[in-house]
N, C-alpha and C positions, 0 to 999 in steps of 0.2 A: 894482323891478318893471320886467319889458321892455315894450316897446310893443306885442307881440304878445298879452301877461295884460291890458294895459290895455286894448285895443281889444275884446278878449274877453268884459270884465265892462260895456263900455258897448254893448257889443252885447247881451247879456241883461241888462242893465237896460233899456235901449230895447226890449227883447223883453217882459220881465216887465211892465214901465206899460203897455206902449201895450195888450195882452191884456186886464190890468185896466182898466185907462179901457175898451175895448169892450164888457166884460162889465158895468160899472156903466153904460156909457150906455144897454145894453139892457135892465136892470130899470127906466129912467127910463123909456124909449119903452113897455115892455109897462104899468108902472104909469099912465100918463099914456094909454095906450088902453084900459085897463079900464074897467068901468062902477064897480066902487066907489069913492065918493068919500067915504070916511070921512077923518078926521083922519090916521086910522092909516096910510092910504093917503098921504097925504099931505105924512108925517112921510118916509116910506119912501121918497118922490121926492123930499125933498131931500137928505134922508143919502146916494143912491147919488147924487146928481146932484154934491152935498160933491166927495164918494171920487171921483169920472169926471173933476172940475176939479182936486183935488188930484194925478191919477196925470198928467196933462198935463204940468205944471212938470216932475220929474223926466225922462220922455221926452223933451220939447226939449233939459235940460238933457246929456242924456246921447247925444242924434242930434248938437246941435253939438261936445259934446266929442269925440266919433268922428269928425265931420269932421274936426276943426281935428287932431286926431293924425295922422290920414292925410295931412294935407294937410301939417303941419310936419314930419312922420316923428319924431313925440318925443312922448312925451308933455305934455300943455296946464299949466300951472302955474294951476289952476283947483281949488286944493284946497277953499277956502271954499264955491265955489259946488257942485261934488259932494258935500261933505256934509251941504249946505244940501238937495239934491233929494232923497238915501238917507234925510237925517230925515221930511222930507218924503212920500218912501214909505212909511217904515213909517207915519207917523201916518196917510194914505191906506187901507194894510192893514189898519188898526184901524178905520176908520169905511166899510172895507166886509165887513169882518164884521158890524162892528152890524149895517148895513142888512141881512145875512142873516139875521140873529136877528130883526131887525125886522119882516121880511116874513111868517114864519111867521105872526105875530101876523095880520096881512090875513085870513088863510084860516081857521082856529081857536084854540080856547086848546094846546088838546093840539098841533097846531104848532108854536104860537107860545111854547112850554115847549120840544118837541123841539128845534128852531133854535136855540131860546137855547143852551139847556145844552150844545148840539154846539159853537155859535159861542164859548163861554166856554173851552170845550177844546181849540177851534183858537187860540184869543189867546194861552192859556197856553200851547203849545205853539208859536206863533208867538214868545212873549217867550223862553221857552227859547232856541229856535234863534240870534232873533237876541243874546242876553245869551255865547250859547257861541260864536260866531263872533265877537263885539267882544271879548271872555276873552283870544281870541287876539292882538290888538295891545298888549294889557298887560303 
């Protein structure tokens, strides 16, 4: 890999988390300003709030490895620790879908079915993609 692909994929991974960490810390602020305080509600601010601390680790891990490549001009012998944060995101991308499947349930049943069933077919298609791109290291 040159330094140029490497610097590439921790600038959208640093791109990708920190979007997600945004987007799950703004279901936490709008859920924690609503007036419903059901369980459900509840449940729903802590699964995005999970997913918003979980997308954190990754983005650090992936703005210092940017630095430190830019700044050695090589890439960082930081193998353990990026695939620690990549596991990391994906488990991240799974617990903020739930909380989108979750949410629905806030507002109706008939939501709270529609999210689901959407959210089960974006995991499946999230395991897909990521099972076909790891395919390709073996």
């Amino acid at each position: 890999m040159t330094l140029e692909n490497y610097l590439a994929e921790a600038g959208a991974l640093a791109g990708l988390t920190g979007i997600l960490a945004g987007f799950a810390m703004s279901a936490v602020i709008q859920l924690l300003t609503s007036d419903n305080k059901s369980r459900l509600t509840t449940a729903a601010i802590i699964v995005f709030a999970a997913a918003s601390v979980m997308f954190l680790f990754p983005l650090i891990v992936s703005v210092l490895a940017f630095a430190a490549a830019t700044e050695l001009n090589a890439i960082p012998p930081l193998d353990n620790l990026s695939l620690l944060a990549m596991l990391i995101m994906f488990a991240a991308i799974y617990v903020f879908i739930a909380g989108i499947a979750l949410a629905g349930w806030i507002q109706s049943k008939i939501a709270g079915i529609i999210t689901t069933v959407f959210a089960v077919v974006t995991m499946c298609l999230v395991s897909y993609a990521i099972d076909a791109v790891l395919s390709l290291f073996s």
